[in-house]
SEPA-780132 format. One record per residue (C-alpha): x, y, z. Coordinates in nm, 3 decimals. Layout:
BEGIN
+---------+---------+---------+
|       u |       v |       w |
+---------+---------+---------+
|       X |       Y |       Z |
...
+---------+---------+---------+
***
This chain:
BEGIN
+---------+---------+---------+
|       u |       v |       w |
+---------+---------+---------+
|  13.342 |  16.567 |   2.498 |
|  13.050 |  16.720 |   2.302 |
|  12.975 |  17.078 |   2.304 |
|  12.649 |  17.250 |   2.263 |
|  12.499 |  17.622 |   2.269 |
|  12.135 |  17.632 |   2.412 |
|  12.057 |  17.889 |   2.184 |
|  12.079 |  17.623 |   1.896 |
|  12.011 |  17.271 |   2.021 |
|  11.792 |  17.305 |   2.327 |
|  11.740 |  17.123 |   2.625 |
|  11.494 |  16.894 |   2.551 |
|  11.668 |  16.790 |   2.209 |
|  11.995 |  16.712 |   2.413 |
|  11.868 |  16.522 |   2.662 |
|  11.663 |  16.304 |   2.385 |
|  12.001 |  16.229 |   2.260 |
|  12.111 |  16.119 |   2.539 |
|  11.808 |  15.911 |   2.605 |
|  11.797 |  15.742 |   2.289 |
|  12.177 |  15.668 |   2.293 |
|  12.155 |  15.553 |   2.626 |
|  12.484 |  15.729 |   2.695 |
|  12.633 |  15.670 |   2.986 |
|  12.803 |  15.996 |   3.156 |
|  12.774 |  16.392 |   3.266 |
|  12.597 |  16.639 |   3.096 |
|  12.719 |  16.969 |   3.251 |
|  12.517 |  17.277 |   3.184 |
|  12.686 |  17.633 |   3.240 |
|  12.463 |  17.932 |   3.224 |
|  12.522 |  18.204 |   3.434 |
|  12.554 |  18.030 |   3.758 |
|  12.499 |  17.798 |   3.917 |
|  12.622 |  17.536 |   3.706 |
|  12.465 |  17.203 |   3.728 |
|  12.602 |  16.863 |   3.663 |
|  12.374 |  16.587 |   3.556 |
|  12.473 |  16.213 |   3.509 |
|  12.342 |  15.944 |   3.343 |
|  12.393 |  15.577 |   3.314 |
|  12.256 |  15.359 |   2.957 |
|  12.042 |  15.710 |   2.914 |
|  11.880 |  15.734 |   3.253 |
|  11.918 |  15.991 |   3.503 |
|  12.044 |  15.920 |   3.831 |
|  12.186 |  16.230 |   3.995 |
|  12.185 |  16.626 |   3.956 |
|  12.466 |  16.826 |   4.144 |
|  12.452 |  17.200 |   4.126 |
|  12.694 |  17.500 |   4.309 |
|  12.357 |  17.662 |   4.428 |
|  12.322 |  17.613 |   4.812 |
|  11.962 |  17.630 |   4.729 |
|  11.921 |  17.345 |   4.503 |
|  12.139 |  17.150 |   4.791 |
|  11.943 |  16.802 |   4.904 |
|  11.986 |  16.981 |   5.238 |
|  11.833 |  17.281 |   5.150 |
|  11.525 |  17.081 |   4.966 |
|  11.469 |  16.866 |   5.314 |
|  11.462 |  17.184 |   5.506 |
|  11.175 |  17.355 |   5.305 |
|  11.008 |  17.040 |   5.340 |
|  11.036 |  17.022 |   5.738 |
|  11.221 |  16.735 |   5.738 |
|  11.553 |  16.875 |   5.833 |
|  11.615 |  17.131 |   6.059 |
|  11.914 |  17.415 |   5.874 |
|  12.233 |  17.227 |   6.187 |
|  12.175 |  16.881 |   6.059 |
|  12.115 |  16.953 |   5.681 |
|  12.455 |  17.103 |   5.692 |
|  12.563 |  16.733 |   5.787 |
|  12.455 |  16.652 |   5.449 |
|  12.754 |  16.891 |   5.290 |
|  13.055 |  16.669 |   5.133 |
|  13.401 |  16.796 |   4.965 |
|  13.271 |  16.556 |   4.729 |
|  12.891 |  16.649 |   4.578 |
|  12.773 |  16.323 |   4.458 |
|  12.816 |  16.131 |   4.768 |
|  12.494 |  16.348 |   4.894 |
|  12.251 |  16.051 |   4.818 |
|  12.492 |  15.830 |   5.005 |
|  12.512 |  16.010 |   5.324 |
|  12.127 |  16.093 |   5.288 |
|  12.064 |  15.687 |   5.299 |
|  12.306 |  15.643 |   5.595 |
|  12.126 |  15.881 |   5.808 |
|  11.877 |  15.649 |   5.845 |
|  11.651 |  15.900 |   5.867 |
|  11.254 |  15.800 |   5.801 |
|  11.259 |  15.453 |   5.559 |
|  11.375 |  15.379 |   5.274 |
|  11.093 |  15.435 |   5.064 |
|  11.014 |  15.733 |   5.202 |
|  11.398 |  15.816 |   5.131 |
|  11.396 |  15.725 |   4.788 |
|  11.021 |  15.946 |   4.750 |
|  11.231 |  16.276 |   4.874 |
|  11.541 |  16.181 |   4.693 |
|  11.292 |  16.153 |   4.311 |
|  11.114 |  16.478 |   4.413 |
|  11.443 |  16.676 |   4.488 |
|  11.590 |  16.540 |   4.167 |
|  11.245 |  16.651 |   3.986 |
|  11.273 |  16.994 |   4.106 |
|  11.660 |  17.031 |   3.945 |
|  11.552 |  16.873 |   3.608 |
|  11.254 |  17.002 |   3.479 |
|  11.314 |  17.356 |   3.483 |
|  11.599 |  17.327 |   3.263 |
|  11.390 |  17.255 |   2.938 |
|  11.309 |  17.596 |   2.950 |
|  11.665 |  17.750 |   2.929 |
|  11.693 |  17.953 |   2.647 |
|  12.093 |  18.037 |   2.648 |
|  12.398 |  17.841 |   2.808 |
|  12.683 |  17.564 |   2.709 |
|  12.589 |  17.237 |   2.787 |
|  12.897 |  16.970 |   2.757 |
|  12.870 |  16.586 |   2.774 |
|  13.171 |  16.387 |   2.905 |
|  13.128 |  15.993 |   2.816 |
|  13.235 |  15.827 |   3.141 |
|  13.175 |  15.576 |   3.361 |
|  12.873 |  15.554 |   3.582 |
|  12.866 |  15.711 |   3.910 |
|  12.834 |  15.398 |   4.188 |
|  12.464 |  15.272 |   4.241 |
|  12.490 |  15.374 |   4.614 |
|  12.520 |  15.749 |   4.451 |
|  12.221 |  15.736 |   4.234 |
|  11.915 |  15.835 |   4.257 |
|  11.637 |  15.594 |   4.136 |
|  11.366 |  15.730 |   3.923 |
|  11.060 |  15.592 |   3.819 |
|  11.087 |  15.706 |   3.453 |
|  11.312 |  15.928 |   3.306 |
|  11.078 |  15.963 |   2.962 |
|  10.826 |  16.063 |   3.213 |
|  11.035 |  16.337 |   3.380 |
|  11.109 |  16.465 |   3.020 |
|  10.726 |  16.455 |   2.931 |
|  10.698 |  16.677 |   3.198 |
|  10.975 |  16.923 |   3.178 |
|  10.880 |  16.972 |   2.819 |
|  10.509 |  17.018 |   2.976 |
|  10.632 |  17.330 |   3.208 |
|  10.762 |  17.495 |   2.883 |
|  10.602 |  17.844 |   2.851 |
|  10.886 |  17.990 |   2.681 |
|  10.772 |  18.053 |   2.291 |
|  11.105 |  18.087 |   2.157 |
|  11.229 |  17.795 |   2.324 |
|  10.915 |  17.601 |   2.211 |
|  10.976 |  17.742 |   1.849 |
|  11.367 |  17.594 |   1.896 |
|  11.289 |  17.286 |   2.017 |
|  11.059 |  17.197 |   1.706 |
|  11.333 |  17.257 |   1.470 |
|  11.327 |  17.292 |   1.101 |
|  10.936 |  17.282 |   1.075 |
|  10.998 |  17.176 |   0.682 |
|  11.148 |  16.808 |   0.789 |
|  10.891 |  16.505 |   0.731 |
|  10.828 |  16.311 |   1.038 |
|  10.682 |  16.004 |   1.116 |
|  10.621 |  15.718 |   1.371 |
|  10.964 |  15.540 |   1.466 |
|  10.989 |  15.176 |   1.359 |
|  11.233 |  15.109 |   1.638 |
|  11.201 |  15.335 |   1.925 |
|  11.234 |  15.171 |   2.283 |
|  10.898 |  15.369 |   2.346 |
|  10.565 |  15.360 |   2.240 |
|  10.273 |  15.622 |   2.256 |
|  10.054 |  15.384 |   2.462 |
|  10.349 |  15.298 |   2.650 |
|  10.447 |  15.648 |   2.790 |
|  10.232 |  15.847 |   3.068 |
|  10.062 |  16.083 |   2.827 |
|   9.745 |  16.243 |   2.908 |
|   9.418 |  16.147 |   2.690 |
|   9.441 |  16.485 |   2.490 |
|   9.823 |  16.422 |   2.369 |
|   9.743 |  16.051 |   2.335 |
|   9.493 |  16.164 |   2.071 |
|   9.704 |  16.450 |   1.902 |
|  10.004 |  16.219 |   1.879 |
|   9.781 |  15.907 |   1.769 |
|   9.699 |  16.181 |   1.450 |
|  10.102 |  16.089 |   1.294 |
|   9.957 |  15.799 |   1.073 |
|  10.248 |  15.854 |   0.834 |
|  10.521 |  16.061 |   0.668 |
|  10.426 |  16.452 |   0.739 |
|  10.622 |  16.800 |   0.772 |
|  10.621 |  16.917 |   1.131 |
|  10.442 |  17.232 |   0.982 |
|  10.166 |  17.073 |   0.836 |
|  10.090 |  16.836 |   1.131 |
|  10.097 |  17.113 |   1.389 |
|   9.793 |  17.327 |   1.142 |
|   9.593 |  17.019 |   1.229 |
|   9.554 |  17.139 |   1.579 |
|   9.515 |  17.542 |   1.569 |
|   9.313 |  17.538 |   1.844 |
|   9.546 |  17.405 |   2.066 |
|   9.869 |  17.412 |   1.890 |
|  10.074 |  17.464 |   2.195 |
|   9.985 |  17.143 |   2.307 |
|  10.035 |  16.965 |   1.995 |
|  10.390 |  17.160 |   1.982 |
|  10.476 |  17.001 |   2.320 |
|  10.377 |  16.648 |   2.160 |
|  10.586 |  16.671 |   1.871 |
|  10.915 |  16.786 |   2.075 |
|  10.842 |  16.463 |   2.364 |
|  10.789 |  16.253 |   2.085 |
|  11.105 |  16.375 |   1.892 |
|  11.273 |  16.346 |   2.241 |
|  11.175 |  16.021 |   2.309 |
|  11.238 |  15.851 |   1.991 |
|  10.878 |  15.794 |   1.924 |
|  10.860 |  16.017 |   1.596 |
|  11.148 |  16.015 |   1.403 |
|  11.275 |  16.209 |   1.098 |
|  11.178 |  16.028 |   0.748 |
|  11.532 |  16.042 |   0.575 |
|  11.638 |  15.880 |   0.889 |
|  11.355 |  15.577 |   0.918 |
|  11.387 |  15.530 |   0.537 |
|  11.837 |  15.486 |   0.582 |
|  11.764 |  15.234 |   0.838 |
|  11.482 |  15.052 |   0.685 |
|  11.701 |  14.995 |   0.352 |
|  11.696 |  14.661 |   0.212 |
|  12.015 |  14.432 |   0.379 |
|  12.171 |  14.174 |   0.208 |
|  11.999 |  13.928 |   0.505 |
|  11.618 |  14.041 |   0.424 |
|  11.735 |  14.016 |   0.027 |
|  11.839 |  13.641 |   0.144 |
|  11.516 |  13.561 |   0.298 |
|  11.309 |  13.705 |   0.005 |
|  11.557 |  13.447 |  -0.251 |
|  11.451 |  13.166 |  -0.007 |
|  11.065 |  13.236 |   0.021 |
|  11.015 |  13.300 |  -0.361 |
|  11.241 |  12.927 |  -0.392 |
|  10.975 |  12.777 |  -0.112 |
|  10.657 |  12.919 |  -0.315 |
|  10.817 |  12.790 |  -0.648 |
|  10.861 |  12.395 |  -0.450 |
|  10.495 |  12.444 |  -0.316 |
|  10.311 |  12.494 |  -0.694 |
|  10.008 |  12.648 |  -0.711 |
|   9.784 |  12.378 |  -0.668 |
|   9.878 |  12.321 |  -0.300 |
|   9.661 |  12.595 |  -0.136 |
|   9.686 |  12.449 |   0.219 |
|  10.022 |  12.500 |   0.227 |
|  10.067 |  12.796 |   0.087 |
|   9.836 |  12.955 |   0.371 |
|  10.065 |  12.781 |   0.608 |
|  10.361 |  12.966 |   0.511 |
|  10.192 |  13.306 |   0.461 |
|  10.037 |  13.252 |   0.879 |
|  10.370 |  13.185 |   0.921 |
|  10.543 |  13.536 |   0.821 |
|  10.210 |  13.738 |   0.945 |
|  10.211 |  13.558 |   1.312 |
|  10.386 |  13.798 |   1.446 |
|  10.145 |  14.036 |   1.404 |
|   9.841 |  13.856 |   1.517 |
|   9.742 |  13.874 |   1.837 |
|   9.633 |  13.528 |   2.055 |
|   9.296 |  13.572 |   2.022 |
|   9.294 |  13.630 |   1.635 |
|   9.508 |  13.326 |   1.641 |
|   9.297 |  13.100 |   1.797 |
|   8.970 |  13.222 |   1.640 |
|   8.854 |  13.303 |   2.023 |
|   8.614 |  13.532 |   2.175 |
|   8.756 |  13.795 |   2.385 |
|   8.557 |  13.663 |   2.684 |
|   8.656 |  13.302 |   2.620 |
|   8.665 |  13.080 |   2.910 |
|   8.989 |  12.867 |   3.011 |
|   8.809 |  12.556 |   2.817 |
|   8.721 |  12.716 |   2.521 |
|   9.077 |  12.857 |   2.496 |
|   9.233 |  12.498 |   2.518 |
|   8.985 |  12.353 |   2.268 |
|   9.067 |  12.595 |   2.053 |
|   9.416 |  12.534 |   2.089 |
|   9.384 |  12.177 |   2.035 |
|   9.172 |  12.250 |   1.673 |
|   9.422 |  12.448 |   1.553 |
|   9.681 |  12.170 |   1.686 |
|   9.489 |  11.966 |   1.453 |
|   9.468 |  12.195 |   1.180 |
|   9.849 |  12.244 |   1.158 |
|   9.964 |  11.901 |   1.211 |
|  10.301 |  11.872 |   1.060 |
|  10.266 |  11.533 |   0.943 |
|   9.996 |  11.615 |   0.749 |
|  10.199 |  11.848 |   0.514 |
|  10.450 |  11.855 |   0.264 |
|  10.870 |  11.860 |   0.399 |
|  10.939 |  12.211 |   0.231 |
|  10.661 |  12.355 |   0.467 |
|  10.737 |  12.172 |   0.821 |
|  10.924 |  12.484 |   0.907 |
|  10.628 |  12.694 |   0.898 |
|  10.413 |  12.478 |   1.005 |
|  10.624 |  12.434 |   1.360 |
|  10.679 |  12.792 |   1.368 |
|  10.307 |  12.832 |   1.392 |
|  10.269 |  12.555 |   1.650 |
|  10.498 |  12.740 |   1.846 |
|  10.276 |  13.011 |   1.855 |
|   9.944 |  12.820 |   1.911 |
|  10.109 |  12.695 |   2.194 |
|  10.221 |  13.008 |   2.369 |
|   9.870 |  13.175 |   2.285 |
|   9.762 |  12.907 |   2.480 |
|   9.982 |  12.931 |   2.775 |
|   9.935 |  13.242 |   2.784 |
|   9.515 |  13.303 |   2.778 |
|   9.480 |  13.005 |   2.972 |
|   9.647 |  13.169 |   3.313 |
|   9.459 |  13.394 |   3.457 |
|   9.803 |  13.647 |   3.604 |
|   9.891 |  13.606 |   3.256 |
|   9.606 |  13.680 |   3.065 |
|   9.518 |  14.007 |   3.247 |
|   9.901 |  14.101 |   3.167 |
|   9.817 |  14.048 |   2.799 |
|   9.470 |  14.202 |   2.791 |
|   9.635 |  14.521 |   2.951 |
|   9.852 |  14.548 |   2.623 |
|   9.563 |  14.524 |   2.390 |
|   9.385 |  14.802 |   2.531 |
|   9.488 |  15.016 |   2.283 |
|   9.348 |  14.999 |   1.981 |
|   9.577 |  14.985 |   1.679 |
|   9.550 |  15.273 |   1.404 |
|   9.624 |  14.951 |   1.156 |
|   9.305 |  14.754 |   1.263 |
|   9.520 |  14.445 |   1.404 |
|   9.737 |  14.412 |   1.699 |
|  10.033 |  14.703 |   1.747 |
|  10.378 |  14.625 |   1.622 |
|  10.507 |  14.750 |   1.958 |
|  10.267 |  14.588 |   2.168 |
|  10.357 |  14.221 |   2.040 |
|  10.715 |  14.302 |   2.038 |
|  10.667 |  14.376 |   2.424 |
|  10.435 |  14.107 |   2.474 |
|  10.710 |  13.869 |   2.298 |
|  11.030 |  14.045 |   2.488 |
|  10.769 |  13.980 |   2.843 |
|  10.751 |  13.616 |   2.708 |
|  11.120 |  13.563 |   2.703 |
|  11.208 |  13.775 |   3.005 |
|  11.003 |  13.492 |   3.211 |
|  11.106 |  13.195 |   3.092 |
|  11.436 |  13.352 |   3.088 |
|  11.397 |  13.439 |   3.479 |
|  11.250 |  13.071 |   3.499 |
|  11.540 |  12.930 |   3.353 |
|  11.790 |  13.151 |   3.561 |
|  11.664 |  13.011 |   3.890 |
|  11.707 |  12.646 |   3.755 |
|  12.045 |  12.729 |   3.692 |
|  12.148 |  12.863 |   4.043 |
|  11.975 |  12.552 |   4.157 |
|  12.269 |  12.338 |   3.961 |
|  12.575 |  12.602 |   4.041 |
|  12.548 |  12.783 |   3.671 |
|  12.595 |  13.118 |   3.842 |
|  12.734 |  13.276 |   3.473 |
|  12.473 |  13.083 |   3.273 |
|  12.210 |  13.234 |   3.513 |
|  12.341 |  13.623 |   3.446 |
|  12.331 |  13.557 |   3.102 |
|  11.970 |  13.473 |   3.113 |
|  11.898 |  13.739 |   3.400 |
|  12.035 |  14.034 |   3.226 |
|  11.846 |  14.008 |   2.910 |
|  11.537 |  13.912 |   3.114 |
|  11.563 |  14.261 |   3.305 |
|  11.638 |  14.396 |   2.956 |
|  11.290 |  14.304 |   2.842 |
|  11.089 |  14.289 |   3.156 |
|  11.288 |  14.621 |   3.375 |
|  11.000 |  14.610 |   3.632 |
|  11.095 |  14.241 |   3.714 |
|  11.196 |  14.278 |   4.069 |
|  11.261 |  13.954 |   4.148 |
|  11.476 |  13.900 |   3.841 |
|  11.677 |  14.148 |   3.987 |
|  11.755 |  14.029 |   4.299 |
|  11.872 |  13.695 |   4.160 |
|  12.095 |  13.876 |   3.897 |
|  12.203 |  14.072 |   4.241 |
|  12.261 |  13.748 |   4.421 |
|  12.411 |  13.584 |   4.110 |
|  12.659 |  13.847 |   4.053 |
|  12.768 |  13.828 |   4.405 |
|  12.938 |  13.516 |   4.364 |
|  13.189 |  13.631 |   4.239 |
|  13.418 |  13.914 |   4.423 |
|  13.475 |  14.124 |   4.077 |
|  13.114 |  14.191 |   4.042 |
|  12.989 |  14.343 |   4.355 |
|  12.995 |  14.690 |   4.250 |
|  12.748 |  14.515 |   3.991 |
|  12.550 |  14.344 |   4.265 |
|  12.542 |  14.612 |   4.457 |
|  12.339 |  14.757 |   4.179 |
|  12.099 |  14.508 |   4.062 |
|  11.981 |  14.508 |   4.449 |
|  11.941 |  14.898 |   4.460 |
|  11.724 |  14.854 |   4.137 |
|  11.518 |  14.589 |   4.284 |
|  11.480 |  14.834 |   4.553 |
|  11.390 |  15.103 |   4.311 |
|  11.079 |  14.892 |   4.217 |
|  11.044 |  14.773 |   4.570 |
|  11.148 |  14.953 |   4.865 |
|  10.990 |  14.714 |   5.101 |
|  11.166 |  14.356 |   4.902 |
|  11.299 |  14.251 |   5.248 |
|  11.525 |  14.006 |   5.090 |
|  11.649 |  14.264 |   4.846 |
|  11.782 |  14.485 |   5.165 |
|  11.914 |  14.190 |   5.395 |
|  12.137 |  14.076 |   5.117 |
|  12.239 |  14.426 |   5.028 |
|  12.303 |  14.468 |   5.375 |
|  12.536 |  14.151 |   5.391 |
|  12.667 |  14.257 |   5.096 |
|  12.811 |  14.609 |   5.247 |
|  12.903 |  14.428 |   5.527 |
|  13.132 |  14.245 |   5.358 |
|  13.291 |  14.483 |   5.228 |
|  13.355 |  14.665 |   5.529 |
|  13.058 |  14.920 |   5.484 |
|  12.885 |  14.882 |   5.813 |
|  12.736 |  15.183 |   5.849 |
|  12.544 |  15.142 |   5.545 |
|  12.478 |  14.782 |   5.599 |
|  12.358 |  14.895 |   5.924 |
|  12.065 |  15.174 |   5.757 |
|  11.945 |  14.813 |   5.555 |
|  11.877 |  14.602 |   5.844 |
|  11.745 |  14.908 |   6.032 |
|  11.468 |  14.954 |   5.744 |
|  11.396 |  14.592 |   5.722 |
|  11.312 |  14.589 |   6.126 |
|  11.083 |  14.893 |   5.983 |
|  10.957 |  14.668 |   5.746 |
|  10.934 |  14.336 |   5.940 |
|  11.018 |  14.370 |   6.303 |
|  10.992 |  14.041 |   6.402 |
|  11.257 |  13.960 |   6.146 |
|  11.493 |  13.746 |   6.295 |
|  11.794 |  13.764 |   6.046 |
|  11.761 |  14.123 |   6.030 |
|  11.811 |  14.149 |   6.430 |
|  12.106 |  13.946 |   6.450 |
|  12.300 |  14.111 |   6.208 |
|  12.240 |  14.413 |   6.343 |
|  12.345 |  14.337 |   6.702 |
|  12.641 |  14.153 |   6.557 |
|  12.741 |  14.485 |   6.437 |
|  12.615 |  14.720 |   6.715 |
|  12.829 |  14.465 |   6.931 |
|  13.155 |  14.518 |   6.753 |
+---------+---------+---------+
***
């Protein structure tokens, strides 16, 4: 357990702690009451209880005229975080209309508390609460964003900013990216102003004439890993014996290569820099390249880079950048894909070429499909296990794949020991896609099995919503109505 007094470390600094980490557990806040228990699972939010009848689910669904005060009590339980549960087996309105109420209930706990200014706040690492308990958010950074948005509090603002003497800068390694998070334009443009090392002070004089604002930035991009402290960047980025390795082997690779050979020595220096080039660059295309012109290309650089026309000590580098060549291809030559990739280069970099974060996410999208590609292959042959392997990364990378999802969810079914698992995937598919009607017939079947009929029951229900003429749907649910 970890202890904390508001009036040091506030809100907004906890909870980017526990974002970061991705811990998994409670984070129990007692101020004078009520006391509110929020838990988390890999560093997102999925459920606030408090002792307050009037932050009660029942009580939030009665202000909003959807329950009347007799059947909200129905919602009460000995035990608080089965609320969402019994909300969902109500069957009351659809799912996704459910899950709507369920985020805006949640929103209404959270984002007051970043502007607590006294209380104990205790975290208890745990395991996660079962999917069928949680509430699905959209975005959790997003719900910080805007709890650190309603802060009107000075002091609390002042706290949250911490020792304004500290050098900051832009994380190398953050799971979040400033044109990745829902900022508006005008802290887009004050955070985009962090171009390198810099004392909170002197960054925030930048902006006098709307230094609230910029105060706001710094704590959401503190919280959310974005900025980072230097000290900290400069521990991490120290020289390992691995990168010490690879230097030893490139200055060996220059030395075979002599001077003279000038062909090849811009083949191996593409080769390290690829990474950072984006497809277009590559390819020496036009933005507004047609699907021709992007294959011709292709097959010039082909050309250009054909192994056999280089030395051995350089065929490594040489593939590497084939590899690449190909994939820029692939990629700018489908149209779904392309307008995927264009989205990502929207923002311009503050470096002049393509984002560091951007082509990690555009690589981590790359290997999240094939991955999901390869999965279904798999299931096709039996390779159940070999398929989770591949699924679970993919929905590392890609979290918005829905599909990818539901196979891990189907996957992970095989096999009795990971239902509670299964049971999850589906409700995140769900989360993306309330109306994947495959998602909630196999859910369904899934709490069925396990002797959960009344729940099973809500899924076909909302699928007959959904689809009414669904035929699968209607037979399991007058197999069950007939038992």
């Amino acid at each position: 357990m970890s202890l904390e007094r508001l009036e040091i470390t506030p809100f907004a600094v906890i909870v980017g702690e526990v974002l970061q980490m991705r811990r998994t557990g409670s984070l129990t806040i007692v101020r004078t009451p009520p006391r509110k228990v929020l838990y988390w699972s890999q560093g997102e939010l999925v459920l606030i209880t408090s002792e307050s009848r009037d932050d009660s689910l029942g009580e939030f669904l009665v202000r909003r005229g959807i329950l009347t005060p007799s059947s909200a009590a129905q919602l009460d339980t000995a035990d608080s975080t089965d609320v969402v549960l019994k909300f969902h087996e109500t069957g009351l309105l659809d799912l996704s209309s459910r899950q709507t109420l369920l985020r805006e209930w949640v929103n209404s706990l959270f984002i007051p508390l970043f502007s607590l200014d006294e209380g104990t706040t205790a975290f208890n690492d745990e395991t996660a609460i079962d999917p069928d308990k949680r509430v699905f958010l959209q975005s959790t950074a997003a719900l910080v964003l805007e709890g650190i948005r309603s802060i009107t509090n000075g002091l609390v603002l002042r706290r949250s900013l911490g020792d304004l003497k500290r050098e900051i800068e832009v994380a190398r390694d953050s799971r979040f990216t400033i044109e990745g998070v829902p900022l508006t334009e005008p802290e887009r443009v004050i955070a985009s102003h962090l171009t390198g090392p810099q004392t909170i002070e002197a960054f925030l004089r930048r902006f006098t004439n709307d230094s609230v604002t910029a105060a706001r930035v710094v704590i959401g991009m503190l919280a959310l890993g974005i900025f980072g402290d230097v000290g900290y960047q400069q521990q991490q980025q120290s020289p390992s014996s691995a990168s010490m390795d690879e230097m030893q082997r490139d200055l060996e690779l220059l030395a075979a290569i002599g001077a003279n050979d000038q062909r090849s020595l811009r083949a191996v220096a593409l080769s390290r820099q690829i990474r950072s080039i984006d497809h277009y660059t590559l390819l020496n295309a036009p933005r507004a390249a047609t699907r021709t012109q992007i294959v011709a290309a292709g097959e010039d650089m082909k050309k250009r880079y054909d192994p056999d026309t280089y030395p051995p000590v350089v065929r490594d580098a040489v593939l590497t950048i084939l590899r690449h060549i190909d994939d820029a291809v692939q990629t700018l030559s489908d149209p779904t894909r392309r307008s995927s990739y264009d989205k990502l280069l929207q923002a311009p970099s503050r470096r002049g070429g393509i984002d560091g974060g951007i082509q990690q996410r555009i690589t981590q999208r790359s290997i999240a499909s094939q991955n999901f590609a390869k999965a279904r292959e798999l299931t096709i042959s039996g390779d159940y296990y070999g398929a989770i392997v591949l699924l679970k990364q993919a929905v590392q990378y890609a979290p918005d794949l829905t599909e990818a999802w539901f196979l891990l969810g189907t996957c992970q079914e095989r096999n009795p020991k990971w239902r509670r698992e299964a049971a999850e995937s589906y409700q995140m598919a769900l989360s993306l896609d309330p109306n994947h009607v495959e998602t909630l017939i196999s859910l369904g079947d899934l709490y069925r099995s396990e002797g959960m009929t009344g729940r099973a029951q809500t899924c076909y229900e909302d699928v007959l919503k959904i689809r009414p003429e669904n035929a699968i749907a209607a037979k399991r649910l007058k197999e069950i109505k007939r038992r």
